[in-house]
N, C-alpha and C positions, 0 to 999 in steps of 0.2 A: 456574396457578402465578403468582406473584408476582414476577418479576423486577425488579432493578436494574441497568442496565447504568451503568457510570463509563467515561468520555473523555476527554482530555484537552482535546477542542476541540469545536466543536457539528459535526455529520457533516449539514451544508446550507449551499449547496448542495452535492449531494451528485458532485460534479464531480474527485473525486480518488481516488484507489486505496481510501485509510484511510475517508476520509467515506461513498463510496459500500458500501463493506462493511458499515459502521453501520448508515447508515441502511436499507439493504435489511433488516437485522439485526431493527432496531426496528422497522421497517412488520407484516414478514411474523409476525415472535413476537406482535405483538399481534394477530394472528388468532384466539389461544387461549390467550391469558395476560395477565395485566395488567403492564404494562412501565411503570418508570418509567426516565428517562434524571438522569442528575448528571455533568458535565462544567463548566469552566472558559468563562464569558463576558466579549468585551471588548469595552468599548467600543466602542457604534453595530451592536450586532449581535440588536436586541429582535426587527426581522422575523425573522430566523431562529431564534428561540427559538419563536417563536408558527407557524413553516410547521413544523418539529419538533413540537408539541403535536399537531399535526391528524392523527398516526402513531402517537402511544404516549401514555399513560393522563397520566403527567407528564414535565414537565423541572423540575428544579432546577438551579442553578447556583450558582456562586460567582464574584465577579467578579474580572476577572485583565486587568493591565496592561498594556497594549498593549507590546510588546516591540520597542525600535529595535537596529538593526546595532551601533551600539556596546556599549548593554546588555547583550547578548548575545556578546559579545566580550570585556567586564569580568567577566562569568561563567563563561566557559570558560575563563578565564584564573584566577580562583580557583578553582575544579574543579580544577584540575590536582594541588593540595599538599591536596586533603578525599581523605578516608578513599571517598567516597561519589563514582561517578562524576555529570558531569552531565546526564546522560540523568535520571536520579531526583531530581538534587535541582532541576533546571527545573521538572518539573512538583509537586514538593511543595510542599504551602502549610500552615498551620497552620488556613485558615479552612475549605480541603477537610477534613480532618479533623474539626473540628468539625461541618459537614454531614454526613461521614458518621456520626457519633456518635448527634445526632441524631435522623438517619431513623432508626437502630438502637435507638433507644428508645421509639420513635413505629409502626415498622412492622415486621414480619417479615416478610421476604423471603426466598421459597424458596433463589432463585437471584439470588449477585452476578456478572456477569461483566463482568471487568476488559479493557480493549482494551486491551492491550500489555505486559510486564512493565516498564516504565519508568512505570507507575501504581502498582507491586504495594508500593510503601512505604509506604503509609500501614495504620491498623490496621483491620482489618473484624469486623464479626460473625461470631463462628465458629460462630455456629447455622446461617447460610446454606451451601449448597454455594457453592463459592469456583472460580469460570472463569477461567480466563487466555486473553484470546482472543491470538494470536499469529500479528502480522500479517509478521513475518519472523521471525526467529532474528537479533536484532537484535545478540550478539557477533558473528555470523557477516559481518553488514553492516557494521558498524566493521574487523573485520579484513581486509575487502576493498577497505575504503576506503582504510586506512592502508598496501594494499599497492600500492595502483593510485598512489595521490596521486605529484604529482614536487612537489610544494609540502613542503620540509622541518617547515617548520612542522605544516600539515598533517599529513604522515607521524606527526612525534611524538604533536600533539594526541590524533588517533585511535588508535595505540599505547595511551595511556594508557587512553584510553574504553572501545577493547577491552576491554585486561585487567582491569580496574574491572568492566566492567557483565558479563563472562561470568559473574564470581561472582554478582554479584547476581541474573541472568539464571537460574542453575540453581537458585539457592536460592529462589527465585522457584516453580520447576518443583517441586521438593521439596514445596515448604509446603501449594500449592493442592490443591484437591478433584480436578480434573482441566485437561489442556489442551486448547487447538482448533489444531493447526497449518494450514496454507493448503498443505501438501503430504504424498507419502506418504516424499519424500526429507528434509524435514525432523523429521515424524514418528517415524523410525528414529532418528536423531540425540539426539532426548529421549528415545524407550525408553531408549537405551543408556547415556543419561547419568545420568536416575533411573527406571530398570525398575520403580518401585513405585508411579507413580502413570498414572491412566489416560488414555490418547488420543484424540482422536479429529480425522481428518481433514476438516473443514471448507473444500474450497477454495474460492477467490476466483472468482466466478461471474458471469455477465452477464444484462441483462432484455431477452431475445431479441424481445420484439415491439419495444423501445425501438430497438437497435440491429440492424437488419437489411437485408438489399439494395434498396438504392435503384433507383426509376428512372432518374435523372438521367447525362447523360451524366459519362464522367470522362474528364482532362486526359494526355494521351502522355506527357506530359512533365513531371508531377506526382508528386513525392514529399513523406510528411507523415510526422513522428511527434508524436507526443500526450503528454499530460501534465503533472502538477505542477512548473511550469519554476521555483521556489526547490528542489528536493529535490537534492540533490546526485546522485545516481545520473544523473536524469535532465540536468542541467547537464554533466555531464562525458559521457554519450553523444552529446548534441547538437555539444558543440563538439569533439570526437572524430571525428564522420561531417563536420560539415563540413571540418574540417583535413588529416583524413587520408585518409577517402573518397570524400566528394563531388567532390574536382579528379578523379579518376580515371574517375568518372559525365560529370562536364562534355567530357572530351577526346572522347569520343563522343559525347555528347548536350549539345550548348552549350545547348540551350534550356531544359535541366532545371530547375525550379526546389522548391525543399527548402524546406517550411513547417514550421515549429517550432509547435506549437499547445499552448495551455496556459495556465494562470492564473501568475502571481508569476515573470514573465520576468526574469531579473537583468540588471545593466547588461553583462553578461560575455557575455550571450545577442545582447541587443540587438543590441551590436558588432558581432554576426557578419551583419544584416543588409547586403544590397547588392544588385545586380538581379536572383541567383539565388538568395538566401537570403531569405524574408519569417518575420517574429517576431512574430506575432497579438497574444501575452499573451494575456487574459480574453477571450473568446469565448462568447455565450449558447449554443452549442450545436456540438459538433467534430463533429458528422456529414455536414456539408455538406463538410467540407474532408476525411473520411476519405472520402466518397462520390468527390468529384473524383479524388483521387490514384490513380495507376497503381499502386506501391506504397507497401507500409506498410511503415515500417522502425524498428527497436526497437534501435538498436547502444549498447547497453549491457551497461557492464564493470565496474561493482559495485551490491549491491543484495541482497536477499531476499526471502522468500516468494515468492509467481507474481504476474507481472503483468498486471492488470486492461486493459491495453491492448492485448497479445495478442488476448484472448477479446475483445474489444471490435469488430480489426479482422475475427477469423476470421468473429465474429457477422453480420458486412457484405458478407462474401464476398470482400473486398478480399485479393489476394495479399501475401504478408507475408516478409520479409527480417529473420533474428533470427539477435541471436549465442547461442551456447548458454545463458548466464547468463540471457540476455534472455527466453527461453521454459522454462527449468527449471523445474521440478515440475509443470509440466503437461502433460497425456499425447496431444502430438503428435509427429510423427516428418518429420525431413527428406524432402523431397523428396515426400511424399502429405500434408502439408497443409501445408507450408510450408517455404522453403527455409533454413538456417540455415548461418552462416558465419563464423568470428574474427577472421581476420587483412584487413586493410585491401584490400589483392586481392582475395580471395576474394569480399567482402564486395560490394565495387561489381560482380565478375561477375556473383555470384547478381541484383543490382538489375538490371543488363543484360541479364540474361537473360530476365526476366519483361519489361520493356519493350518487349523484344526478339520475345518470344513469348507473345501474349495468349493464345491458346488455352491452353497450359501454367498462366499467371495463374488462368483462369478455373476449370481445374480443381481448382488447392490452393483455389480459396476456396472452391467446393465441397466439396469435403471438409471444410475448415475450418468450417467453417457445422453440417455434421453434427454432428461430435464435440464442438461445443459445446451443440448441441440434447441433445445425449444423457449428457455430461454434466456440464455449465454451468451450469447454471439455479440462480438465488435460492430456488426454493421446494423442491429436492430438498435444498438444503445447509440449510434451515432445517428441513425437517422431520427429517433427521438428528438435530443439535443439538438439537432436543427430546426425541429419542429417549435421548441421551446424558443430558442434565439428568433425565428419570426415572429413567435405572439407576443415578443416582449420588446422590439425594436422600438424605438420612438418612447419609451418609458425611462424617463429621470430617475438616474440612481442618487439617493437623500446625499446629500452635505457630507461628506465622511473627515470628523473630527478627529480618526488615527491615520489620518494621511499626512501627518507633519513629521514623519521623522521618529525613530524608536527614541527614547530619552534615557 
């Protein structure tokens, strides 16, 4: 088959929830299909266009302006009075379209799949089957934002983004050929919103020889979580654990020290460093510091789809501390692979507990390690996905009325 996958950003390195689904995406499809990639390039980023090549048949791009804090704050701020929330009209451009037109008259491609419905605005070829890869239920992550936020501002902004992008977000779900959700608990969510078009579950998966039990020793006294530290989700759980639960880890264990790891650390992160809080930012590789840690903790209170950080520490065998949100739609179960917890109490017990009792530790990562061998893996979720792109070839994706351009 012929595939085109579109991105909004280049998915390398592949060091973040979004990028690493890509790219695992592109590698493995091009085992038995010719893939081309088409995403947005900025400025100083030709090595990662060219480590991208050496995965899939082509990349094309479009170039796209590096975006500053205030930029980006001029725009959410017009966003607010457009018809068109700014999830879609961020990433539309006039010159993306023209690319995709283009390749459309240049190439036939079996298969287009789009990574996020916050791409699905622009117009496509409707000879291709038409994918919405769908890396959360991204209404569902605005109205978790806007409900968690205490920033009034905040609260509004996302209010609005919600209700804006839910429309677009199902008419989105309407129009395509079929979708990939990242759960079976989000999947239910799109049947029932439009029962007429097809599913299929695709979860977020890990590369079990990359990430797996170390031999090196780890620290008593070491906790870490992981991830994209500009992403809101992940900024408001960090500074969440360290304000509300880490003092309650510290009164028992003063020597505890909490590593924030992750690329695009904001100055809000930073702040929080002191002699029991250390904020890495860009790190060539977080398994040395998931390796160290006693445990792994995920205290995160809004967000979607499943998190690749989860499956990342079970993959290591590292015992693991999640609030419910934080390990939703993937199929582990408190207490046999891992313990999970909400409220701020509760939260530094369960850490205490495992600190407290490695043996206990030892055995949720063991289990943890299992259920991701069995089923985790990049190459069962990609041959799936193929299986789905055959049964749906030759099916007319509807009329899509938000392929004209964000407004």
């Amino acid at each position: 088959m012929k595939i085109l996958v579109l991105t909004p950003s280049l998915p390398y390195p592949p060091i973040w929830g979004f990028g690493t689904r890509v790219y695992q995406f592109l590698r493995l499809l091009s085992r038995h299909n010719a893939v081309s990639l088409l995403t947005y390039e900025e400025p100083g980023e030709t090595s990662k266009v060219e480590a991208v090549r050496k995965v899939c048949q082509a990349v094309y791009t479009v170039p796209r302006p590096a975006e500053t804090a205030r930029s980006k704050r001029t725009a959410q701020a017009s966003s607010i009075v457009s018809r068109s929330s700014y999830q879609r009209r961020n990433l539309y451009s006039t010159a993306m379209q023209q690319r995709l037109d283009d390749l459309a008259s240049r190439e036939a491609f079996d298969v287009i799949q789009i990574e996020s419905s916050q791409l699905a605005g622009f117009r496509f070829d409707r000879r291709a089957t038409l994918i919405v890869d769908e890396h959360n239920i991204e209404y569902e992550l605005l109205q978790r934002m806007y409900q968690t936020e205490r920033s009034a501002v905040r609260h509004f902004y996302n209010w609005v983004e919600f209700t804006k992008f839910k429309r677009e977000e199902i008419e989105t779900w309407r129009t395509v050929t079929g979708i990939v959700s990242t759960s079976r608990r989000e999947e239910a969510i799109m049947r029932q919103l439009v029962p007429a078009t097809p599913t299929l579950v695709g979860p977020n998966a890990v590369d079990v020889d990359f990430f797996r039990p170390g031999n090196g020793a780890h620290d008593p006294d070491s906790l870490v979580m992981t991830g994209l530290m500009h992403y809101r989700p992940n900024i408001d759980g960090a500074v969440y654990f360290v304000h509300e639960i880490f003092p309650r880890i510290l009164a028992s264990r003063p020597n505890a020290v909490f590593y924030i790891v992750g690329a695009g650390a904001t100055d809000e992160l930073k702040r929080l460093a002191s002699r029991n809080v250390v904020v890495t930012d860009t790190v060539p590789d977080v398994r040395p510091y998931v390796q160290k840690a006693a445990v792994f903790v995920v205290p995160l209170r809004m967000g979607g789809g499943t998190r690749l950080k989860v499956l990342e520490g079970l993959a290591m065998e590292k015992p693991v501390v999640s609030t419910a949100l934080g390990c939703e739609g993937i199929d582990v179960a408190h207490d046999e692979h891992l313990l999970v917890a909400d409220e701020p109490r509760a939260f530094a017990e369960a850490v205490l507990k495992l600190l407290d009792d490695r043996d206990k530790g030892a055995a949720l990562g063991r289990c943890g390690r299992v259920v991701v061998e069995r089923r985790y893996t990049w190459h069962s979720v990609v041959d799936s996905l193929e299986r789905f792109y055959e049964r749906l070839r030759g099916t007319a994706a509807a009329p899509n009325p938000m392929g004209t351009g964000a407004r």
